[in-house]
C-alpha positions in Angstrom: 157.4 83.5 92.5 154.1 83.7 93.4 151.4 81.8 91.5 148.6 83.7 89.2 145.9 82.6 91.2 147.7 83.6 94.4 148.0 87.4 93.1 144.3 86.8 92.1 143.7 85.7 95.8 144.9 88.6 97.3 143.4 91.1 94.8 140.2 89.7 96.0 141.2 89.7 99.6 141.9 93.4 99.4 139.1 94.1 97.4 136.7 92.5 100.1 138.7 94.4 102.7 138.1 97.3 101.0 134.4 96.4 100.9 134.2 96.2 104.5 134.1 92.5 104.0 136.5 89.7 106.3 137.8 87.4 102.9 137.1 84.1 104.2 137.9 81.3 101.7 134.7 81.1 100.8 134.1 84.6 100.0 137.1 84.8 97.8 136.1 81.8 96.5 132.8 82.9 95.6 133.9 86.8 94.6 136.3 85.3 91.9 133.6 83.2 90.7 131.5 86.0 90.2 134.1 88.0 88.3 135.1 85.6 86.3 131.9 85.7 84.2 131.7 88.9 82.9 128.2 91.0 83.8 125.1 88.2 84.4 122.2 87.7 86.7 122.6 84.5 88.6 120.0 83.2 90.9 121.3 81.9 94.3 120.5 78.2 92.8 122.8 79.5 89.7 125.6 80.5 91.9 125.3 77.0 94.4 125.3 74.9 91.3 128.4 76.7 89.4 130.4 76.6 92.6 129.8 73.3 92.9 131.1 72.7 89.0 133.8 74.9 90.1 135.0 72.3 92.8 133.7 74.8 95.7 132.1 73.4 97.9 129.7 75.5 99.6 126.7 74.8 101.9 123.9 76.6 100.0 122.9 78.8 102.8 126.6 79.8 103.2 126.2 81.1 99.1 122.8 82.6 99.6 124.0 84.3 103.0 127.3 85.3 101.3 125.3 87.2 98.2 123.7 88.8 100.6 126.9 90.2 102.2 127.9 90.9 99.0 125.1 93.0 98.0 125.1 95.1 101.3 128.9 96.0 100.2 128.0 96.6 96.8 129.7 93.9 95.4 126.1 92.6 93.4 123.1 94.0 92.8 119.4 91.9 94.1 117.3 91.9 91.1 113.6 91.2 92.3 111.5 91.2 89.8 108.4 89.3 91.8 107.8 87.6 95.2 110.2 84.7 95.2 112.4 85.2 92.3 115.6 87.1 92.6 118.4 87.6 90.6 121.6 88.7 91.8 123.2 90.9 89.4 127.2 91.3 88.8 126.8 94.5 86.8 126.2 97.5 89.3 126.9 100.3 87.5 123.9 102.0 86.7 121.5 100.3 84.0 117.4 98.8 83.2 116.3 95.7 83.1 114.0 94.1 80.5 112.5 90.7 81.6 111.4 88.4 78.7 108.1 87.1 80.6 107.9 84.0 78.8 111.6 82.7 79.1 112.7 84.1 82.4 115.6 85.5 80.3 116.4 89.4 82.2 118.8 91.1 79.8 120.6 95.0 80.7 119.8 98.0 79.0 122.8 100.7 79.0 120.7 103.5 79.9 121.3 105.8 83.0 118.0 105.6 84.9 118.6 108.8 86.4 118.0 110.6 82.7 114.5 109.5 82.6 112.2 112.1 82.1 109.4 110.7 84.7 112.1 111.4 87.2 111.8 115.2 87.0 108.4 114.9 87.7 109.2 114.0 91.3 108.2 115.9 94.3 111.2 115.7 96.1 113.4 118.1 98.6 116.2 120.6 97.6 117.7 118.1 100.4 117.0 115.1 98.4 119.1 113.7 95.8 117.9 110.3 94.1 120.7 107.7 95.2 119.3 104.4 92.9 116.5 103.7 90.3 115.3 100.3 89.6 114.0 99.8 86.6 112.2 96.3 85.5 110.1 96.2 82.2 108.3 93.5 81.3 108.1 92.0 78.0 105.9 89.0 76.1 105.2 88.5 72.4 102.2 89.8 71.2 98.6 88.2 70.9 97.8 89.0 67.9 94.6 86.0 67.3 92.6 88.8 69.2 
């Protein structure tokens, strides 16, 4: 019989097949690690550094080049929420972002971007249909001294 981490192999393998995706070992590797943490945004320093924990071991371009991959497929979502500092995002169903400016901390808002009211305001096409919103808001605590 077949070990559970075997089946979970080739659930993966399929899943980055069906993703357009050839499932190395270290993509499977790095795709399981991903799942396994529920929806989070992980920098590509976060992901290195928990595969490495894991007992993966990864060059860190391979993870930052695998990310990438796996955003092109779908797989993540790239969070950038300024020059330099991206997240990559497990949760890619459709959300918001709020970024605590003060702790780094970027935190989902259930909320379907596409019911936003500034969006009917756009001149677009009868041939155009909106595909994505991104959606960052910034947040810091109050001044209140002034």
């Amino acid at each position: 019989m077949a070990s559970t981490s075997a089946r979970d192999d080739d659930g993966m393998k399929e899943r980055l097949r069906q993703l357009g995706l050839r499932p190395t070992r270290q993509r499977v590797a790095l795709a399981k690690l991903l799942a396994s943490g529920g929806h989070r945004h992980l920098s590509a320093e976060d992901v290195y550094a928990e595969a490495r924990r894991a007992g993966i071991q990864l060059a860190y371009t391979t993870v930052y080049n695998i990310l990438h991959q796996f955003t092109a497929a779908g797989l993540l979502r790239e969070v950038v929420v300024e020059s330099g500092r991206t997240w990559f995002d497990t949760n890619t169903g459709p959300h918001l972002h709020v970024l605590d400016e003060e702790s780094g901390h970027l935190q989902d808002v259930a909320i379907d971007p596409k019911a936003l009211p500034l969006l009917n305001h756009l001149p677009l096409g009868d041939d155009v249909e909106i595909a994505d919103v991104e959606v960052v808001v910034r947040v810091r605590r109050r001044n209140d001294s002034a």
